[in-house]
N, C-alpha and C positions, 0 to 999 in steps of 0.2 A: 240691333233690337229685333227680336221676332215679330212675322207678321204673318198672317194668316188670310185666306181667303177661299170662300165657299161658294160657288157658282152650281145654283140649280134653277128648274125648271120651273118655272110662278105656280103654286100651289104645291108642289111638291114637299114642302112639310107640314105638320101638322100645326095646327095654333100654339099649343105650349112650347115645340119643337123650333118655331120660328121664334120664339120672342126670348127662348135663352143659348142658340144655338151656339152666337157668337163668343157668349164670352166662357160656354163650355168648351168651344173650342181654344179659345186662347186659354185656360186654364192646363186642359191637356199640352199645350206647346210649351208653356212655361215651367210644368211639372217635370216632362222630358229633357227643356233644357239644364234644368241643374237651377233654376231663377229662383232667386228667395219669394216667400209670398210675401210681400210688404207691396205697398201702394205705387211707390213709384217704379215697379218692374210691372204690376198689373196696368199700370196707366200708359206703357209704352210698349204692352202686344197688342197691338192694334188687329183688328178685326173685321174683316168685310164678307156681306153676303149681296150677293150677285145674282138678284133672280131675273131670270132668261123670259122673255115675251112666251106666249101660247108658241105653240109649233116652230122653236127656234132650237130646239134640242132631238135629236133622235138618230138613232144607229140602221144600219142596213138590215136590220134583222127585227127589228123594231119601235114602238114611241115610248116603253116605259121610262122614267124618270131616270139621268143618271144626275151623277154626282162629282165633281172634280173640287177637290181640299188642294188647294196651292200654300206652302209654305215660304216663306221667305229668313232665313237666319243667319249669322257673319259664317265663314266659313271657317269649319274646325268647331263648331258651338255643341254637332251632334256624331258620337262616335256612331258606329252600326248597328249597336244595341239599344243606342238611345231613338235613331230613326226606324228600329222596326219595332220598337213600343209606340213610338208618334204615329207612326201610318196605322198600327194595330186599332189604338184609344182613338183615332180621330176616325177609322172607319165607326167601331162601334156608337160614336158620339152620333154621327150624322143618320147612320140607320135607325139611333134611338129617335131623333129629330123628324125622321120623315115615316115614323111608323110602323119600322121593316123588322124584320130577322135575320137570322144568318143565312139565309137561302139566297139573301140578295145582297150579300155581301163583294161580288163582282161589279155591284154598278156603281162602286165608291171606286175613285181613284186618288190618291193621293200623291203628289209632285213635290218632292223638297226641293227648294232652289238653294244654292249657299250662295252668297254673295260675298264676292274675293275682297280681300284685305284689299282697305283703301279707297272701297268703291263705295263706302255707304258711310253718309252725311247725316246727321242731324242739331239740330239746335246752331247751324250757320258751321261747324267744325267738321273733320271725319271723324267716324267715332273707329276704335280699333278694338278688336278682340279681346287684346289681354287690359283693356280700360273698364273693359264689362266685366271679367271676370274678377279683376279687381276692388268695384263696385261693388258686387253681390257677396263679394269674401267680406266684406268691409260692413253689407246690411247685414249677413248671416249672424256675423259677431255683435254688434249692436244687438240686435233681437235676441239672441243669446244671454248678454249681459243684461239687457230689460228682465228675461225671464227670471234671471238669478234675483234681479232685485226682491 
């Protein structure tokens, strides 16, 4: 299951930008991975924002605000194309969040982790890669067939 997290600087986004960041984020991660919109893939990209104390953040060159997006996905969930739209949509999300423009499109970083078949648990089981894609073949077709109704 994707999971996301966004570690900035305390004040570093703006009021509207903090209060919908996270699950613009998770929306962007669930978009790129191929995830049906239905409830229970929205309820299981989990989302975390990480904001850093006063003067716990800053580069040798100086204190402006950065930004680091951590992804967490099964591995194999994102081809090359699908992780340079995620880094692409999750920079743009965060710069929208914290007020910026493209100028300061360097102080986002974004980290995909894949997490190796086997290694990732949930609900007391492992879950596997092709049990997700299964899954989502499985809600795509139901939402399909609702729509026909």
């Amino acid at each position: 299951m994707p999971m996301i997290r966004l570690t900035v600087p305390s004040g570093a986004l703006t009021e509207e930008g903090r209060t919908t960041v996270q699950r613009d984020l998770a929306a962007v991660l669930l978009r790129w991975e191929g995830a049906p919109d239905t409830a229970f893939f929205r309820a299981q990209a989990w989302s975390y924002l990480v904001e850093l104390p006063e003067g716990a953040q800053a580069t040798a060159e100086d204190d402006a605000p950065r930004f680091l997006v951590e992804v967490t996905v099964p591995q194999g969930a994102l081809s090359e194309r699908r992780k340079t739209g995620l880094v692409e949509d999750a920079t743009k999300t965060v710069l929208a969040a914290a007020g910026l423009g493209q100028d300061d499109v360097l102080r986002v970083w974004v980290l995909v982790h894949e997490q190796p078949e086997g290694t990732w648990g949930a609900g007391g089981s492992i879950v596997r890669f092709a049990d997700l894609v299964a899954l989502a073949k499985g809600q795509k077709e139901q939402k399909g067939q609702q729509a026909d109704a």
